[in-house]
N, C-alpha and C positions, 0 to 999 in steps of 0.2 A: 504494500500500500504506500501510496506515493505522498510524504510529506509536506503541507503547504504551508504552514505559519511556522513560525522562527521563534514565535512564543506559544505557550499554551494559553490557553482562554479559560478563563474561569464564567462558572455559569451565576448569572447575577440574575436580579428580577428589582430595575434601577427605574422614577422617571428620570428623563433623558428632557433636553430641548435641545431642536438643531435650529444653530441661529444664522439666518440667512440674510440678513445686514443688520445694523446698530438699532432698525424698527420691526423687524421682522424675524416670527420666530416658528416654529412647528412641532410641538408634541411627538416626542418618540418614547419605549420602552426602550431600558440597554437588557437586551437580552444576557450577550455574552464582554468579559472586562478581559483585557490582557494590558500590559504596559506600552504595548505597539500599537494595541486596534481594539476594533469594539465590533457586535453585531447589535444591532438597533432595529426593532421594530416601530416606522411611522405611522401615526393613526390615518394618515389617509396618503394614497399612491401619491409622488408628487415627485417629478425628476430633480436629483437633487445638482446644485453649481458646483463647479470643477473644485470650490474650496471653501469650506465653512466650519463654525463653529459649535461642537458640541459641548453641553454644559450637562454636567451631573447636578442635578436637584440637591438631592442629600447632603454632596460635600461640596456644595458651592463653587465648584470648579468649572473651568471653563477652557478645553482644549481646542488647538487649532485643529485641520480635519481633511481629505481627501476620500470619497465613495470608492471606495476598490473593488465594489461588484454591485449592484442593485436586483431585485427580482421581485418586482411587485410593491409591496410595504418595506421587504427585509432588506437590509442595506449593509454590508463589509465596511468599514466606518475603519480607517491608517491614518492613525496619529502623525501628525508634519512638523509638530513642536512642543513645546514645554505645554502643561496646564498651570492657568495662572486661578489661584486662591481668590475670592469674592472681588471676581473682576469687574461682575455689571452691578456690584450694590451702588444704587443709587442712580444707575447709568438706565438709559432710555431699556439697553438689550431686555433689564427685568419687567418691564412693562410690553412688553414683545407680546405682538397676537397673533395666533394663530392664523399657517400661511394658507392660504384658498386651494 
């Protein structure tokens, strides 16, 4: 069996936001966590942009982001940088609505 991630995944049940500019934002589950990448379930199909930002709810983190596969809702979510600690308190991102 032919190995594809470089890390293992740990299985999570996280909400998720993928934030799609500084006013826009879209509900996800983080299905699966690794330190490399994430698997994210969207509450509604929506092609996601070459680069964006997913924020864990819980730990108020907020990573930079590239879709490394998509298939419907489910999304391969490759981490592209550091997560920075309560980066939108205050900032427009937490007021973010849900994207159409």
């Amino acid at each position: 069996m032919l190995k594809r991630r470089a890390e293992r995944r740990t299985r999570t049940l996280k909400e998720g936001k993928v934030l799609l500019s500084d006013y826009v934002a879209t509900r996800c589950t983080i299905r699966d966590l690794s330190p490399g990448g994430a698997r994210i379930e969207l509450e509604t199909a929506i092609v996601l942009p070459s680069a964006f930002r997913l924020q864990i709810v819980s730990a108020d983190v907020t990573i930079p982001a590239t879709s490394a596969w998509q298939r419907g809702t489910e999304v391969g979510v490759k981490f592209t940088g550091v997560g920075v600690v309560g980066a939108l308190q205050g900032a427009a991102g937490r007021r973010a609505t849900r994207a159409a």
